[in-house]
C-alpha positions in Angstrom: 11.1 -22.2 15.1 9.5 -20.5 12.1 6.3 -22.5 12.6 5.5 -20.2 15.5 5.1 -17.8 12.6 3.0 -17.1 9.4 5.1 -16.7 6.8 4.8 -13.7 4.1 6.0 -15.5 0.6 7.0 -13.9 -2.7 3.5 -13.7 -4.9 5.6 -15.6 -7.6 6.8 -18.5 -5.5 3.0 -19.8 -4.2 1.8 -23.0 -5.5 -1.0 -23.0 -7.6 -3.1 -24.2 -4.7 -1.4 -21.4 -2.6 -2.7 -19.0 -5.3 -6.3 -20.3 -5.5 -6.5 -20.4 -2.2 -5.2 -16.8 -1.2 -7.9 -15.6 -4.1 -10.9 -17.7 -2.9 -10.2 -15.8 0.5 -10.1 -12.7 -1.3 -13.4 -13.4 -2.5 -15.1 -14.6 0.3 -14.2 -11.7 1.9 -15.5 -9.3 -0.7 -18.8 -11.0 -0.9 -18.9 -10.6 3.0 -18.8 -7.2 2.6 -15.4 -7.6 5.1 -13.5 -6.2 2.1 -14.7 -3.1 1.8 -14.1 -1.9 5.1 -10.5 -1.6 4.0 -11.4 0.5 1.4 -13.9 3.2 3.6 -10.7 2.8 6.6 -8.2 4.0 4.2 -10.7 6.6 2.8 -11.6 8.1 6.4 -7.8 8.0 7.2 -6.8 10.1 3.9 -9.4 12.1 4.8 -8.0 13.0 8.5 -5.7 15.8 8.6 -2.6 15.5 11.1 -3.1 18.2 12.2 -6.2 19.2 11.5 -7.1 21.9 8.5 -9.6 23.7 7.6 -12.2 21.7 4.8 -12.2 23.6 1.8 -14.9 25.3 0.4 -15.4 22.3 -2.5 -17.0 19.8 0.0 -15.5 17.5 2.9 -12.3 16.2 0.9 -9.3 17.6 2.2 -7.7 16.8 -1.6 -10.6 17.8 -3.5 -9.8 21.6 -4.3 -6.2 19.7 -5.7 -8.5 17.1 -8.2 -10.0 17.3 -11.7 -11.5 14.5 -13.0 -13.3 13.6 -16.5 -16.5 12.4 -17.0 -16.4 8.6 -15.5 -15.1 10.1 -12.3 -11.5 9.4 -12.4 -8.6 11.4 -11.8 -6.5 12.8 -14.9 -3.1 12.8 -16.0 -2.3 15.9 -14.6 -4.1 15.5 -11.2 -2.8 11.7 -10.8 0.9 14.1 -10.4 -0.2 15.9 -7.9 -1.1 12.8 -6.0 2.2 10.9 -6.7 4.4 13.7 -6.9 4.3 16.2 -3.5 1.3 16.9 -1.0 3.4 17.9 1.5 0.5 20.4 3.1 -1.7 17.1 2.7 -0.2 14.9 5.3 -3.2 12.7 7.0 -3.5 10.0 9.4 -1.9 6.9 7.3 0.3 9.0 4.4 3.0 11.7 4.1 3.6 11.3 7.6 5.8 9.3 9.6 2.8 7.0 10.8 2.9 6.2 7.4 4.6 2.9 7.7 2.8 1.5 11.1 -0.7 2.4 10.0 -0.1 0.2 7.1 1.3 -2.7 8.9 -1.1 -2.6 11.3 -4.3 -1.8 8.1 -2.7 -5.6 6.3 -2.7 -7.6 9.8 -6.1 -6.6 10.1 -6.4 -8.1 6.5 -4.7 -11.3 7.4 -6.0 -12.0 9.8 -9.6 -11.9 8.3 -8.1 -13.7 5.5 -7.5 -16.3 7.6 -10.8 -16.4 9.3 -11.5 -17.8 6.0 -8.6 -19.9 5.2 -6.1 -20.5 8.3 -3.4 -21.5 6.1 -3.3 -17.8 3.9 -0.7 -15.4 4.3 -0.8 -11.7 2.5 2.2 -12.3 -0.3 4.7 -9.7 -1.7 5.0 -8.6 -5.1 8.4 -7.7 -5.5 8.1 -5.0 -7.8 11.6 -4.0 -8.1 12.7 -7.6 -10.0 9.4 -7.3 -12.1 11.1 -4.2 -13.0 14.0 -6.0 -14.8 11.2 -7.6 -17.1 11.3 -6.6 -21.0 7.4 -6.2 -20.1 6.9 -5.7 -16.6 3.4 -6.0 -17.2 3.9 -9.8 -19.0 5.0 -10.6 -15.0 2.9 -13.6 -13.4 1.3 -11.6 -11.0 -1.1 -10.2 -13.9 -2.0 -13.6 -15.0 -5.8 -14.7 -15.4 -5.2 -16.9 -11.9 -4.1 -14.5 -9.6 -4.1 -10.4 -10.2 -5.8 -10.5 -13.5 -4.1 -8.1 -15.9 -4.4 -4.2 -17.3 -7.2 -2.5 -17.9 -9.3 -2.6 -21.1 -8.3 0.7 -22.9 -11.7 0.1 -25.5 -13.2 -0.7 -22.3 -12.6 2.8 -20.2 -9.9 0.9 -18.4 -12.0 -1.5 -17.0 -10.5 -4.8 -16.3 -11.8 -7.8 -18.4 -9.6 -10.6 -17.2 -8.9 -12.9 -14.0 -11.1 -13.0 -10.3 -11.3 -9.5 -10.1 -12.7 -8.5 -13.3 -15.4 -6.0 -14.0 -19.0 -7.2 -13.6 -17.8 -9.7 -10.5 -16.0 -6.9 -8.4 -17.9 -3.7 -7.6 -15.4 -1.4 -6.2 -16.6 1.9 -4.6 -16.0 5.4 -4.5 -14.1 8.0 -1.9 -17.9 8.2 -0.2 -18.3 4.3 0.6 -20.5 4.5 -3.1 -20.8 1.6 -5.7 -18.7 2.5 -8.4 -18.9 0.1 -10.8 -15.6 -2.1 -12.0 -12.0 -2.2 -11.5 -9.8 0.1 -13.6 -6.0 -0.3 -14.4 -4.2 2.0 -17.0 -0.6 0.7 -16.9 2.1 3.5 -17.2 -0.1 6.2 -18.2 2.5 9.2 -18.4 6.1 9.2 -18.5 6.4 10.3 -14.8 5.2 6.5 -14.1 6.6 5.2 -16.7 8.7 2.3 -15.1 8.6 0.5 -12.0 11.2 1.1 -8.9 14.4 -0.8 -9.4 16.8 -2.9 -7.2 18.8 -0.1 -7.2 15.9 2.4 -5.9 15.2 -0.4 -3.2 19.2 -0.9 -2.0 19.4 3.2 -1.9 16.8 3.5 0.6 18.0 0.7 2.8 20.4 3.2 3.6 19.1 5.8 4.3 19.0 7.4 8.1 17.0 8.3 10.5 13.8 6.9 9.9 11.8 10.5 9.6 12.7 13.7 10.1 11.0 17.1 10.4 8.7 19.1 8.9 7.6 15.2 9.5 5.7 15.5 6.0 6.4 14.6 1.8 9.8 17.5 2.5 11.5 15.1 4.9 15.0 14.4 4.0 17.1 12.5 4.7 14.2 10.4 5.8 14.0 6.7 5.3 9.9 6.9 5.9 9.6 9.7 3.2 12.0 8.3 0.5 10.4 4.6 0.8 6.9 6.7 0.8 8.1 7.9 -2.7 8.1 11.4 -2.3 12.0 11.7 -2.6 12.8 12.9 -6.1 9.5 11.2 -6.5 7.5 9.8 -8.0 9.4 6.9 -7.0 8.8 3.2 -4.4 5.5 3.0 -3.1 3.6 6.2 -5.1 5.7 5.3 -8.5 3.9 1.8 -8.4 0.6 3.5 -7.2 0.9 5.4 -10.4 2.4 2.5 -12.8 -0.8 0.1 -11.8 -3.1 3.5 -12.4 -6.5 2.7 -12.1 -8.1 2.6 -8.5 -4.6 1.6 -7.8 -3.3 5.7 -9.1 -6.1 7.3 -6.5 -4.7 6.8 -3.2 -7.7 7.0 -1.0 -9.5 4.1 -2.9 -6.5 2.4 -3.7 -7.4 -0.5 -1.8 -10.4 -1.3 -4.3 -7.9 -2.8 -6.6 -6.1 -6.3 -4.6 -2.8 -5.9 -5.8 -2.6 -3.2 -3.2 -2.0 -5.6 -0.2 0.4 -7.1 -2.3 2.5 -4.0 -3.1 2.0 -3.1 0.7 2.8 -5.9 1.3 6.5 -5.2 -0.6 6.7 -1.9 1.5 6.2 -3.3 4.8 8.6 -6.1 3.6 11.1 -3.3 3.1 10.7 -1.5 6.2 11.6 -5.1 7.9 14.7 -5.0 6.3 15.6 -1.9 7.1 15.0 -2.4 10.9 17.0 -5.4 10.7 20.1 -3.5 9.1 19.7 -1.0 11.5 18.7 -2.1 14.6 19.9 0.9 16.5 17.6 3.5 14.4 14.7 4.5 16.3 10.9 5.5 15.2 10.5 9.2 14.9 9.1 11.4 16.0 9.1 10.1 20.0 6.9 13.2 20.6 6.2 16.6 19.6 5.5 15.9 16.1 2.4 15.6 14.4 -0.9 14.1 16.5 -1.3 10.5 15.3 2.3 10.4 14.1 4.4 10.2 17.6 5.8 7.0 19.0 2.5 6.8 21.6 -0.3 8.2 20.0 -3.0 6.4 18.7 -3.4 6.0 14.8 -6.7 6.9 13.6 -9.3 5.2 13.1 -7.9 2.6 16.0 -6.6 2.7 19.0 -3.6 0.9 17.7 -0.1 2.8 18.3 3.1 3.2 16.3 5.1 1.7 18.7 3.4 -1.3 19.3 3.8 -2.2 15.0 7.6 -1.3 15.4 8.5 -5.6 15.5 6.2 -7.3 13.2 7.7 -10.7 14.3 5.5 -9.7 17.7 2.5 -9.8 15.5 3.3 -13.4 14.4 4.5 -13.0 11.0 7.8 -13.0 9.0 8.8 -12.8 5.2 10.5 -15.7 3.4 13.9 -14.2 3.3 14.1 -14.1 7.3 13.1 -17.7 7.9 17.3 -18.2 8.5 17.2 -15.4 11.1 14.6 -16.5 13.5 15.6 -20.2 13.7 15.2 -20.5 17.4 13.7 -17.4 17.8 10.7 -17.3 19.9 8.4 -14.1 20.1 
């Protein structure tokens, strides 16, 4: 019965008590000081080469000798490409590697299920990115609203957003360091190379693609299903071209989770990845062994104990999406 499970919705189907709830959670959280762990584990984890490299001479971040940024401490046009667009020498513990995919799963159950230490009744929604995409104004979607996301930065305001539960002055977000950092910033579509948002089309191509990663194991796998869903793939495109559309926090991956919509767009990958399992039941994760440390089926993703293989079947981790509740009538996990 799906009852046995929580169920992942579509961000634009929840009820406006659904909605207020998931956001008061959010909140809680936050003030907690629970939030921001997510933020420093997905710092530490881009900052843990697989395998290990030598730190450059600019200081202890592995992508610092790669960065420019202005005076406000964010990252610039050109530098936001480098991020979105190849690192394939940059592969760390939870990105351009095949571990990619579980360490994320596993990073938004942790979420959850704090989110529900709050609220037992709140699941982590998806935006589904690739129908906003279809909007005439993608950024005029729901999600933005004052109720729920909040919308785009302030450009007379440095990019600082003004509007909805997550707006500068009552959400402190913090730098690559663990740092306050002052407020959220968004700056929708800020270059042409994220200029639009991945399309159903984008999201039906990769569903077919096989295996599931592939060596050099990194952002130059191909065909790899892990890689093209990551976005490097004639990339920007997927999860880094809506990294880069959001911009912001959200454009500058290691603090990425500073801005909320980021469990909601992970949320959308890891929704993806589902679907893709379920289409091909018979594709295996790779690599089994021999490939990168904290990337093989067995090996532990840092900073956790947590394997790969054991977030390979998210229904065993109690939750399901909306569009499965058909397929697991009678299904018991």
């Amino acid at each position: 019965m799906t009852a046995e499970y929580n169920i992942r919705k579509n961000a634009l189907h929840l009820s406006e008590q659904e909605k207020r709830k998931y956001i008061h959670a959010v909140l809680v959280l936050k003030e907690k000081g629970i939030y921001n762990r997510y933020v420093a584990w997905h710092a530490a984890a881009g900052r843990f080469q697989t395998p290990p490299v030598k730190r450059p001479e600019a200081g202890n971040d592995p992508l610092a000798s790669t960065r420019s940024h202005n005076d406000h401490g964010e990252r610039t046009g050109a530098d936001n490409d480098n991020i979105h667009g190849s690192h394939g020498d940059q592969r760390n513990a939870a990105h351009s590697g095949p571990a990619f995919l579980p360490w994320h799963r596993y990073f938004l159950w942790l979420f959850e299920r704090d989110l529900q230490s709050i609220d037992p009744s709140v699941t982590i929604p998806y935006w589904d990115w690739a129908a906003d995409s279809e909007l005439e104004d993608p950024a005029s979607s729901p999600i933005w609203d004052s109720d729920f996301m909040g919308g785009n930065g302030n450009k007379r305001k440095n990019n600082l957003v003004d509007s909805g539960p997550f707006a500068a002055g009552g959400w402190e977000v913090l730098d690559e360091e663990g740092k306050p950092s002052g407020g959220l910033k968004r700056n929708f579509r800020s270059s042409e190379q994220v200029a639009n948002l991945p399309t159903k089309q984008d999201v039906q191509n990769v569903l077919k693609v096989t295996p599931f990663d592939a060596p050099p194991w990194n952002s130059e796998s191909n065909p790899s299903f892990r890689n093209q869903l990551e976005g490097f793939v004639d990339g920007p495109n997927l999860h880094n071209l809506v990294h880069g559309w959001v911009g912001g926090h959200m454009g500058s991956v290691p603090v990425s989770p500073n801005d909320p919509v980021f469990f909601l767009h992970h949320a959308n990958v890891d929704r993806i990845w589902a679907m893709w399992k379920i289409r091909h039941r018979e594709e295996k994760y790779l690599p089994r062994r021999g490939g990168p440390f904290s990337h093989n089926l067995n090996d532990p993703m840092f900073p956790w104990d947590i394997t790969p293989k054991e977030m390979i079947n998210h229904r065993k981790l109690g939750y399901i999406y909306d569009m499965e509740r058909k397929m697991v009538k009678g299904d018991h996990h």
